[in-house]
ZAMILO-754891 format. One record per residue (C-alpha): x, y, z; residue number from 1; residue in one letter. Coordinates in nm, 3 decimals, padded with zeros to 5 digits. Example, Ala and Ser with C-alpha at 12.3 -4.5 7.8 and 13.67 -1.06 7.14 Angstrom:
% residues 2
REC, xx, yy, zz, i, aa
REC, 01.230, -00.450, 00.780, 1, A
REC, 01.367, -00.106, 00.714, 2, S
***
This chain:
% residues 401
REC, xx, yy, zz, i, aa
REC, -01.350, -03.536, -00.740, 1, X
REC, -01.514, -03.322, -00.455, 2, X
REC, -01.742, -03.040, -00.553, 3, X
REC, -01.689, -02.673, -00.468, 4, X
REC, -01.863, -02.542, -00.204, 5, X
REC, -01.819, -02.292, 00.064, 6, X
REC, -01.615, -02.496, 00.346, 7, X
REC, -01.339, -02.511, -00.012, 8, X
REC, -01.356, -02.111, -00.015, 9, X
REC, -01.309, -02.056, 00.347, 10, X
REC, -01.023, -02.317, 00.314, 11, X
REC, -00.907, -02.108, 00.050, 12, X
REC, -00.911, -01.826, 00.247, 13, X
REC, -00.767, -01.926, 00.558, 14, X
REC, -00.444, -02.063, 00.366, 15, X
REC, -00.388, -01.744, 00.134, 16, X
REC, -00.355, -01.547, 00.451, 17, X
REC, -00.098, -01.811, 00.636, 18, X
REC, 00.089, -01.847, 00.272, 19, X
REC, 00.057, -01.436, 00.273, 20, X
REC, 00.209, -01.386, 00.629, 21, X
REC, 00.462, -01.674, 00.597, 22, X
REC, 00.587, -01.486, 00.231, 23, X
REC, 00.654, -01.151, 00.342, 24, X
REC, 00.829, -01.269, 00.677, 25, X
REC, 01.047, -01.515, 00.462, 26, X
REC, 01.085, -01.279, 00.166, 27, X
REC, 00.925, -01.527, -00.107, 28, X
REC, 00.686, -01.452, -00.372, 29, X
REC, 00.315, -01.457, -00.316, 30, X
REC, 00.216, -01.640, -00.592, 31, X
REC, 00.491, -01.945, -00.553, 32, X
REC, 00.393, -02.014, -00.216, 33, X
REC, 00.018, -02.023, -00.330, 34, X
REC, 00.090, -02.309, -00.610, 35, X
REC, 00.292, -02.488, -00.339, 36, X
REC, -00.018, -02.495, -00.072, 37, X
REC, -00.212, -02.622, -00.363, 38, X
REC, -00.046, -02.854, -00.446, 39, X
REC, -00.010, -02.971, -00.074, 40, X
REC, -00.379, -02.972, -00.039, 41, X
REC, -00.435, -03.177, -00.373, 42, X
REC, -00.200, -03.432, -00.261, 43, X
REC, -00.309, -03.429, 00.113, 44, X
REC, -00.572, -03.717, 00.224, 45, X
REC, -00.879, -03.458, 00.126, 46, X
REC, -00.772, -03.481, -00.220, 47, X
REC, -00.871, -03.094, -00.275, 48, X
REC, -00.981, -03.123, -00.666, 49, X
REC, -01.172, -02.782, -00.798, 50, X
REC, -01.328, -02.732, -01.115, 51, X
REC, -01.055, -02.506, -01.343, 52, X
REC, -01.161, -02.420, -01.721, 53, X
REC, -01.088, -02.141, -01.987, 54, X
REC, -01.428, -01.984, -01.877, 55, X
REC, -01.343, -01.959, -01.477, 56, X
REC, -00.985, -01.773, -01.523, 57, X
REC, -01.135, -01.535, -01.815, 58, X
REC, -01.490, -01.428, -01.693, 59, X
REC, -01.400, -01.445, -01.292, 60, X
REC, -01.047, -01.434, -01.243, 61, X
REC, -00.876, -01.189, -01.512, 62, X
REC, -01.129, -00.926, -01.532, 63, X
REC, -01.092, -00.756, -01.138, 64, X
REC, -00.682, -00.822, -01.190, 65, X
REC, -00.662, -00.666, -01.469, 66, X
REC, -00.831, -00.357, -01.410, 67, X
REC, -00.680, -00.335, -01.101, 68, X
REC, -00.367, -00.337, -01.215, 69, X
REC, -00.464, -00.074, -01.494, 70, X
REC, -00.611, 00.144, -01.189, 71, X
REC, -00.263, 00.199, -01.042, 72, X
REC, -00.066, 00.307, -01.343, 73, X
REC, -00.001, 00.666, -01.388, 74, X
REC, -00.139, 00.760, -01.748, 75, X
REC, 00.185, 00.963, -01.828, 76, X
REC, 00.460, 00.686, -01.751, 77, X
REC, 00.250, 00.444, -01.948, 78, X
REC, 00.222, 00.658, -02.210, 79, X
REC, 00.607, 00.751, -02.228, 80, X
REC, 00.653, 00.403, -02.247, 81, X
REC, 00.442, 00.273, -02.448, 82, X
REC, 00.666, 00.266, -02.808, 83, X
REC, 00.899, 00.068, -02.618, 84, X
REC, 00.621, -00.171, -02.465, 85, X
REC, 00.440, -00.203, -02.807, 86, X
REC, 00.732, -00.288, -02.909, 87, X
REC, 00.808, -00.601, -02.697, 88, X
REC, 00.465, -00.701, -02.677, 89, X
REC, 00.315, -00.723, -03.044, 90, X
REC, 00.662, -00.834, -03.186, 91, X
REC, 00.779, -01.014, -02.921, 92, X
REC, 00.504, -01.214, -02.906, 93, X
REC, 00.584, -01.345, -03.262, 94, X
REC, 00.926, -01.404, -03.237, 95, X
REC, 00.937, -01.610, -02.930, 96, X
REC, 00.631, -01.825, -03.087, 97, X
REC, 00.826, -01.861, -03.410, 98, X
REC, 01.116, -02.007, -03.190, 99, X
REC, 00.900, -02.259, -02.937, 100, X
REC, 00.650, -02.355, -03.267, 101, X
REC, 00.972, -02.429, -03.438, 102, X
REC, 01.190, -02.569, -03.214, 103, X
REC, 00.860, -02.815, -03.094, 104, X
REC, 00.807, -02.909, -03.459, 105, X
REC, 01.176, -03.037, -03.552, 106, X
REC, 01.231, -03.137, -03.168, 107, X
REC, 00.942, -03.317, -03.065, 108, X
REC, 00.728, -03.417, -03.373, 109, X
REC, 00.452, -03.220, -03.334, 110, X
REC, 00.268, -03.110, -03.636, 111, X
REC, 00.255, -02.758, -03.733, 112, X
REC, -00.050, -02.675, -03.587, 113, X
REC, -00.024, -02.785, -03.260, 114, X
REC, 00.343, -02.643, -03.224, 115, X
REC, 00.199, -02.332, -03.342, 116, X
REC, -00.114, -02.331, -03.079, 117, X
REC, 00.164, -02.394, -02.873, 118, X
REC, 00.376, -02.161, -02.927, 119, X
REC, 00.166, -01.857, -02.918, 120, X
REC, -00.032, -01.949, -02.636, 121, X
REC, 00.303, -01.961, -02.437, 122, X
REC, 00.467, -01.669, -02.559, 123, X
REC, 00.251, -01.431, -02.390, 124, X
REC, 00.383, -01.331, -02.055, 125, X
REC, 00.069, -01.346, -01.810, 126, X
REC, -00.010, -01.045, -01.658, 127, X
REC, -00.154, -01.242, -01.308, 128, X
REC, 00.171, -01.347, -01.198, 129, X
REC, 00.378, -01.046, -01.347, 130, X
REC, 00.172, -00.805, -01.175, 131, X
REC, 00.167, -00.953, -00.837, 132, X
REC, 00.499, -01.072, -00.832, 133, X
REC, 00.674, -00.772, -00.909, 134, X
REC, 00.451, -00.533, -00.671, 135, X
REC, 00.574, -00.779, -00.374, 136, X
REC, 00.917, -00.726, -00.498, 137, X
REC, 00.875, -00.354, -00.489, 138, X
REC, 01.108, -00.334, -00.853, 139, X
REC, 01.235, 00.021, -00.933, 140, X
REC, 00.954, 00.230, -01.108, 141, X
REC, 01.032, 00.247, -01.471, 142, X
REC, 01.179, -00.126, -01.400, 143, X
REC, 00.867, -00.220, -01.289, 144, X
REC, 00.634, -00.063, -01.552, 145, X
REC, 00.800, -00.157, -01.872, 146, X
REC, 00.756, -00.534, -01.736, 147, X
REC, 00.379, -00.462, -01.599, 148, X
REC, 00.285, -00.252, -01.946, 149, X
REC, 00.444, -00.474, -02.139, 150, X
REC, 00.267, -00.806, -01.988, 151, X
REC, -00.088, -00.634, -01.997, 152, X
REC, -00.064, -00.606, -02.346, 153, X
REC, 00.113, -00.886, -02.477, 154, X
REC, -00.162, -01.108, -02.383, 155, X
REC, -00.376, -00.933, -02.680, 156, X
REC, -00.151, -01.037, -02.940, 157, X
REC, -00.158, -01.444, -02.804, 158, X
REC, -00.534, -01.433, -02.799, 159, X
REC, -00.545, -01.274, -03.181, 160, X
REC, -00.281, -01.523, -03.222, 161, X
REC, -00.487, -01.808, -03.071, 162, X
REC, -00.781, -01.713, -03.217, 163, X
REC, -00.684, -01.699, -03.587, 164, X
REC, -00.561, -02.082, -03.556, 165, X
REC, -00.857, -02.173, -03.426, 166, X
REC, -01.029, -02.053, -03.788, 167, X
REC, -00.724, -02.286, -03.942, 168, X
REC, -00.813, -02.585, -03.722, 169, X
REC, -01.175, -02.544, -03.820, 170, X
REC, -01.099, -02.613, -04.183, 171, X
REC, -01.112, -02.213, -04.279, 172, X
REC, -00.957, -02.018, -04.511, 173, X
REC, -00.753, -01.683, -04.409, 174, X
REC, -00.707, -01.381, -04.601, 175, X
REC, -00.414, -01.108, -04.494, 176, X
REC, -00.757, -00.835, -04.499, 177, X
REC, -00.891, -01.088, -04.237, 178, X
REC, -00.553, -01.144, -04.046, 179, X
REC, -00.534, -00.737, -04.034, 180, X
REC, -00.926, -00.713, -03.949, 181, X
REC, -00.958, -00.950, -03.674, 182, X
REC, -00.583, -00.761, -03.498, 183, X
REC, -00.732, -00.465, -03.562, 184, X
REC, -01.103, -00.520, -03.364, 185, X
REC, -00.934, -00.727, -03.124, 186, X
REC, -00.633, -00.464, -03.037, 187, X
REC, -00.820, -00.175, -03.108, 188, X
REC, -01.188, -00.267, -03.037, 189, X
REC, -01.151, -00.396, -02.677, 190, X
REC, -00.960, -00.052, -02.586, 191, X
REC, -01.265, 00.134, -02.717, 192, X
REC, -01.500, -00.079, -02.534, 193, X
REC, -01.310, -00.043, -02.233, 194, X
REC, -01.275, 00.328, -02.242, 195, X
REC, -01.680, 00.370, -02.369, 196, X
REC, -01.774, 00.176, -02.123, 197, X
REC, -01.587, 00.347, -01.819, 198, X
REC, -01.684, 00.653, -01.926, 199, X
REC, -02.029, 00.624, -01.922, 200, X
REC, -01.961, 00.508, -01.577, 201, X
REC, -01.757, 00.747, -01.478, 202, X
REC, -02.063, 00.991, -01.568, 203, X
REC, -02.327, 00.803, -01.362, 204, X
REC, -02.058, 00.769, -01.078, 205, X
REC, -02.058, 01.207, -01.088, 206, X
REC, -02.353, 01.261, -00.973, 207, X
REC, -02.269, 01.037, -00.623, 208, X
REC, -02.040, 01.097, -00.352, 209, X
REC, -02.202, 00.742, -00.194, 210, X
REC, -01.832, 00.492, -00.196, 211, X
REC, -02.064, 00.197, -00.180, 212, X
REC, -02.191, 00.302, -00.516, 213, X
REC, -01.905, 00.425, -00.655, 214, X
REC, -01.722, 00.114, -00.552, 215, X
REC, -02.004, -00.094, -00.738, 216, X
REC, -01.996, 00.131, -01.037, 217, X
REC, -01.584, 00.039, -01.096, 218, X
REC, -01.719, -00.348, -01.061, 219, X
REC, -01.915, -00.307, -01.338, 220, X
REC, -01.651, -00.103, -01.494, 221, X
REC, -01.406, -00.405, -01.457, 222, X
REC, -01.635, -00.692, -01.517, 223, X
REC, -01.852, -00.493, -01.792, 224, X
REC, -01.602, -00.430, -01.987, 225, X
REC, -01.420, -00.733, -02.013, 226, X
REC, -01.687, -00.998, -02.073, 227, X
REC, -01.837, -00.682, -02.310, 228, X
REC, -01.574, -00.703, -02.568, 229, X
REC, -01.487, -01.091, -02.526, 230, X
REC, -01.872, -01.079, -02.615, 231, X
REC, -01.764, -00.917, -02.951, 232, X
REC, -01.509, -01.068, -03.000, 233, X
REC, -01.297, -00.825, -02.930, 234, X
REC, -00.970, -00.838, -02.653, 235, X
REC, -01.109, -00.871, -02.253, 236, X
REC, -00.770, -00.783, -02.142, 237, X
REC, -00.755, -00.468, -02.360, 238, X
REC, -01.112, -00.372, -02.216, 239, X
REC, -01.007, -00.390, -01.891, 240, X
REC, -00.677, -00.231, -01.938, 241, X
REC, -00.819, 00.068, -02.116, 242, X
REC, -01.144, 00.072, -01.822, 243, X
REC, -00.845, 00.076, -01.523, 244, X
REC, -00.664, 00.341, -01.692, 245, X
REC, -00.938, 00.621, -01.774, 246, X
REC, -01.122, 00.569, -01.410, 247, X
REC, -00.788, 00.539, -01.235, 248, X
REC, -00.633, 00.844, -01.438, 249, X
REC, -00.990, 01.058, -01.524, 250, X
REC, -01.213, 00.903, -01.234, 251, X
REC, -01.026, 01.014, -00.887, 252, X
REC, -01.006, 01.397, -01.115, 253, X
REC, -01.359, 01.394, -01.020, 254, X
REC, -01.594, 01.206, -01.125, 255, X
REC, -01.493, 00.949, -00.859, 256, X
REC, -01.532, 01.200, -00.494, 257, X
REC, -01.232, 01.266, -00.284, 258, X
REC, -01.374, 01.092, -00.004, 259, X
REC, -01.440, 00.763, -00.226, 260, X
REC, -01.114, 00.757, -00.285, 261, X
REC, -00.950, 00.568, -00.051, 262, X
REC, -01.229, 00.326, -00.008, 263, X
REC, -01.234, 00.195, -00.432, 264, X
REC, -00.859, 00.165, -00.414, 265, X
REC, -00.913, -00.005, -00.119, 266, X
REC, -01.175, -00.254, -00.270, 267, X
REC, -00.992, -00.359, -00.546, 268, X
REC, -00.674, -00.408, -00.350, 269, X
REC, -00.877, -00.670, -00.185, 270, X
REC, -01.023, -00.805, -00.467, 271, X
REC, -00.700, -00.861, -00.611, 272, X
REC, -00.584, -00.995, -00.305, 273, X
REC, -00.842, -01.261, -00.301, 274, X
REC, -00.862, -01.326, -00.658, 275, X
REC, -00.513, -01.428, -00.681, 276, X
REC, -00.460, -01.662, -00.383, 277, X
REC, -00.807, -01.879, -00.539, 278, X
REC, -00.638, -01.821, -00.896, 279, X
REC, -00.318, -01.981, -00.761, 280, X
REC, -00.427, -02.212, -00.523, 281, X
REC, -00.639, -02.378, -00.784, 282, X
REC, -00.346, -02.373, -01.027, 283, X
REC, -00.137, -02.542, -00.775, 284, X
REC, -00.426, -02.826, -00.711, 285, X
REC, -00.416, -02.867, -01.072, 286, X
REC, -00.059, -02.908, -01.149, 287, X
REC, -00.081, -03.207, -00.874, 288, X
REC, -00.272, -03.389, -01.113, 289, X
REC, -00.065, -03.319, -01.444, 290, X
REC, 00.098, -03.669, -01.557, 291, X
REC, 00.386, -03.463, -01.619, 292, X
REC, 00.676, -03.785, -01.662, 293, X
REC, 00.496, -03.903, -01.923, 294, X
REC, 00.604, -03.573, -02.136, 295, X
REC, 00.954, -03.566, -01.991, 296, X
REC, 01.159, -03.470, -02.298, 297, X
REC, 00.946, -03.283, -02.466, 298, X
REC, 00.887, -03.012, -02.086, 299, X
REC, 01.252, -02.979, -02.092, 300, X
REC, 01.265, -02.860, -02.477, 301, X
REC, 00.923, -02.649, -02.409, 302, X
REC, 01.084, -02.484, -02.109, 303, X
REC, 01.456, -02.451, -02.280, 304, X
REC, 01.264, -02.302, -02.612, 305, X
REC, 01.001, -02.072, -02.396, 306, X
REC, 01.322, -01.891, -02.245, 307, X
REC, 01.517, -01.914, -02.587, 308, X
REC, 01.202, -01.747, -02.741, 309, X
REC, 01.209, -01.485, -02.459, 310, X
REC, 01.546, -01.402, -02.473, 311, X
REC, 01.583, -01.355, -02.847, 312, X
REC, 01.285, -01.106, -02.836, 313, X
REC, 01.415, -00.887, -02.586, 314, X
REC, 01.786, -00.853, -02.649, 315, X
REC, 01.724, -00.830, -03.009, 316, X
REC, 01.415, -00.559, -03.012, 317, X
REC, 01.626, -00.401, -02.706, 318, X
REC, 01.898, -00.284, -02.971, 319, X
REC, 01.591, -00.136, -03.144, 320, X
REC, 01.604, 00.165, -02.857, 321, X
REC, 01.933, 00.172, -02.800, 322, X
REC, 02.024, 00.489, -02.901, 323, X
REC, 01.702, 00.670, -02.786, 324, X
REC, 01.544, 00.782, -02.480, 325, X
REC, 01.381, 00.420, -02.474, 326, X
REC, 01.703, 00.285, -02.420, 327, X
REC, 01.733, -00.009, -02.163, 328, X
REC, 02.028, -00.128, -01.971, 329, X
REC, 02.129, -00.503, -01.971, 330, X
REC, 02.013, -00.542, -01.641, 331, X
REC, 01.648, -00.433, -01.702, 332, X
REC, 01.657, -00.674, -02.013, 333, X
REC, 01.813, -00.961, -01.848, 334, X
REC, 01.505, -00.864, -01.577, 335, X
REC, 01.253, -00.840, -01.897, 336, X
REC, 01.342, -01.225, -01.972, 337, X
REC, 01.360, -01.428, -01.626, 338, X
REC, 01.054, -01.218, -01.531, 339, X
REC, 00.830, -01.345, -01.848, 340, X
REC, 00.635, -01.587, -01.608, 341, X
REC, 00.379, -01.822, -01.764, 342, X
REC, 00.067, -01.848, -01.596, 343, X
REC, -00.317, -01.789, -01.574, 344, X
REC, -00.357, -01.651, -01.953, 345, X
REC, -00.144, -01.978, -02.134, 346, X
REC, -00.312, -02.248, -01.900, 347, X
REC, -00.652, -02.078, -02.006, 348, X
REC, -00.566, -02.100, -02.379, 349, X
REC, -00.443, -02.449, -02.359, 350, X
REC, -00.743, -02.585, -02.219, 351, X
REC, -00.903, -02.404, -02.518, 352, X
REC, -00.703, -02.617, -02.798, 353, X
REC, -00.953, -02.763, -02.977, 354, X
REC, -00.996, -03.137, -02.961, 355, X
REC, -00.914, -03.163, -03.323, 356, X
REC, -00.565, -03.107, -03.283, 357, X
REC, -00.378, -03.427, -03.234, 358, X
REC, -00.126, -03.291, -02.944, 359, X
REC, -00.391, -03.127, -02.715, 360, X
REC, -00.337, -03.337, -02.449, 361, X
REC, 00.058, -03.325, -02.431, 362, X
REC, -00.037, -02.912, -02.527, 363, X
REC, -00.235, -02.869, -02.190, 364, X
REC, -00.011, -03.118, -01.956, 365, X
REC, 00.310, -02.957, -02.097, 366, X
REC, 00.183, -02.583, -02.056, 367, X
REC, 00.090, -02.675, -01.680, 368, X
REC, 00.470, -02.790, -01.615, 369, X
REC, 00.586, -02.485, -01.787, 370, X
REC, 00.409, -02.292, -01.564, 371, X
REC, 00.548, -02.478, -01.255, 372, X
REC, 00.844, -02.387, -01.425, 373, X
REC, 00.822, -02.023, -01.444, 374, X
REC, 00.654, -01.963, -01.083, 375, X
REC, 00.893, -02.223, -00.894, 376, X
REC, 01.203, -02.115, -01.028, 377, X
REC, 01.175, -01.800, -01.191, 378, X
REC, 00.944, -01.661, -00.936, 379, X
REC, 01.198, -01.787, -00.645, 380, X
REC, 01.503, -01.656, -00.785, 381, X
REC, 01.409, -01.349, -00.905, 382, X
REC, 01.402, -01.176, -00.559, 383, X
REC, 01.779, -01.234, -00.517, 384, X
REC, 01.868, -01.139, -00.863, 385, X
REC, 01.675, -00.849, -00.825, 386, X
REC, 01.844, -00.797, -00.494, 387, X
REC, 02.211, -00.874, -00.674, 388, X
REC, 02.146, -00.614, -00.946, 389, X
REC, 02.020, -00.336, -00.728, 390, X
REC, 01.667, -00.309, -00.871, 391, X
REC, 01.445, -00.237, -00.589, 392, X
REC, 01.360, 00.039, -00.490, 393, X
REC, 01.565, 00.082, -00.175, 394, X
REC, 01.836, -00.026, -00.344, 395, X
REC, 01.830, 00.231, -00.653, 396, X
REC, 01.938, 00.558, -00.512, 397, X
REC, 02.238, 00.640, -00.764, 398, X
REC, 02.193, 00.421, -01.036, 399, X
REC, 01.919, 00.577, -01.236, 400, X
REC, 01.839, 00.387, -01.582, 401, X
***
């Protein structure tokens, strides 16, 4: 084990931008070829091995790629969208963790908690590799936000999810008031952090035209808002979300100068840029390291359930909107499943199982392979499917959805 230090980052950094050139001339996903180089470099004769816990992919990584992605979305498509997205989100969530928590009960002899840790923590689709996938891939727009909406909030419901066993592995008691309390503040209470705290930036940032401050004043924005609510224990991700939205939607209407503009978007297009390829990179160093053969049968039922799950949550809350404006076509849902990638947000819940439950370690080293799972394949094929079922945006002149 080698410690982090500063020749590791500028390794880092000199590999996301080869792995960034080589993707876009090749046409592969960002994120794939990221794992792969880490991976390379854990197995290469330097042995790269860098520190990867719950509290580095929460407090560093998610915050900036969250809001980020919030910062882009037009407030009146998300909005239009949002029934559906709720939708497939919140009840998604629980059916696919009903099927994998099930299915890794009766299949692999897990107990019921641990197949239920399991299965929430894995239902959520992670908004990391979503989000940058599908922005490489350039997806049609409604296409493309239904999928991003949809995996920025999901991840709510996994960590109210997670975070309710924990009180059962602990020995505690729960109540339905409680169950409906803690969704509530979590749901609820890290969008109102978010927006309170954006907006009080978005009043300081007013009274400056100076980008470097305004640029600083989104930072805190992002990062404030996040480790804020996860402070209260409220949802990060829905801080975030809710902090992107009002200064990307109220903050370039003013507060935010004209001039400033161009220079925050800017910013956090780098910052996303450079948060991802050390997200994925160390992902990829870490998966080198997974004893994954000694799990065998029970990946291949965890990857067979995860896409089960998916699938039965979106074709059967699809028929939900069927008849309504909402409606989606049966390419954009057989798009919603493959694209429910498994990243950042289920390898950060795994390694926060806690050590009283009997199949943590199988919990962590199986997440990790269905991860390599969902970036390697999923990831890789989803350009040409894309491409097959005329879904970019070059592609979609004619065949509106």
């Amino acid at each position: 084990m080698q410690e982090f230090g500063f020749e590791d980052f500028g390794l880092i950094l000199v590999i996301a931008s080869l792995v960034a050139m080589i993707s876009r001339r090749i046409g592969l996903p960002y994120t794939a070829g990221l794992m792969a180089a880490g991976l390379l470099l854990a197995l290469s004769p330097a042995g790269l091995s860098l520190p990867l816990s719950r509290e580095l992919i929460f407090n560093v990584f998610l915050p900036p790629l969250i809001f980020e992605a919030a910062l882009q979305i037009e407030w009146k498509r998300f909005r239009r969208e949002l029934p559906l997205t709720l939708v497939l989100a919140f009840a998604g969530v629980g059916i696919a963790a009903g099927v994998v928590a099930g299915g890794m009960h009766w299949l692999a002899g897990w107990s019921w908690l641990g197949a239920a840790f399991f299965g929430v923590l894995i239902a959520a689709t992670d908004p990391v590799s979503v989000i940058a996938a599908f922005k490489e891939l350039n997806v049609e727009k409604r296409l493309g936000m239904i999928v991003e909406s949809e995996s920025l909030l999901n991840d709510g419901v996994a960590a109210v999810g997670f975070a309710l066993l924990v009180v059962v592995a602990g020995g505690g008691d729960l109540r339905p008031l409680q169950v409906a309390g803690t969704f509530g503040w979590t749901v609820f209470g890290g969008g109102l952090v978010g927006a309170a705290l954006a907006g009080a930036v978005l009043v300081v940032a007013g009274r400056t035209k100076d980008h470097l401050v305004e640029i600083t004043l989104t930072t805190v924005a992002a990062w404030g808002s996040f480790l804020a609510a996860e402070h209260l224990g409220a949802s990060g991700v829905f801080a975030a979300l809710a902090a992107g939205l009002l200064v990307g939607n109220l903050g370039f209407m003013g507060s935010i100068s004209d001039a400033g503009r161009p220079h925050v978007l800017g910013f956090w297009e780098y910052a996303a840029f450079l948060v991802n390829s050390c997200l994925f990179i160390l992902v990829g160093a870490h998966e080198a390291h997974q004893p994954l053969n000694l799990f065998s049968a029970a990946l291949v039922a965890a990857i067979i359930l995860t896409l089960l799950g998916r699938g039965g949550a979106v074709y059967a809350l699809s028929l939900l909107f069927s008849c309504s404006r909402l409606g989606i076509s049966a390419r954009y849902q057989h798009v919603l499943v493959w694209s429910g990638l498994r990243g950042a947000v289920g390898l950060a819940l795994a390694l926060a199982v806690p050590d009283s439950v009997a199949e943590r370690g199988e919990i962590v080293v199986i997440t990790f392979g269905v991860v390599a799972f969902s970036i390697f394949v999923q990831g890789l094929t989803m350009p040409p499917l894309l491409r097959r079922w005329r879904l970019t945006e070059h592609q979609s002149h004619g065949h509106p959805e």
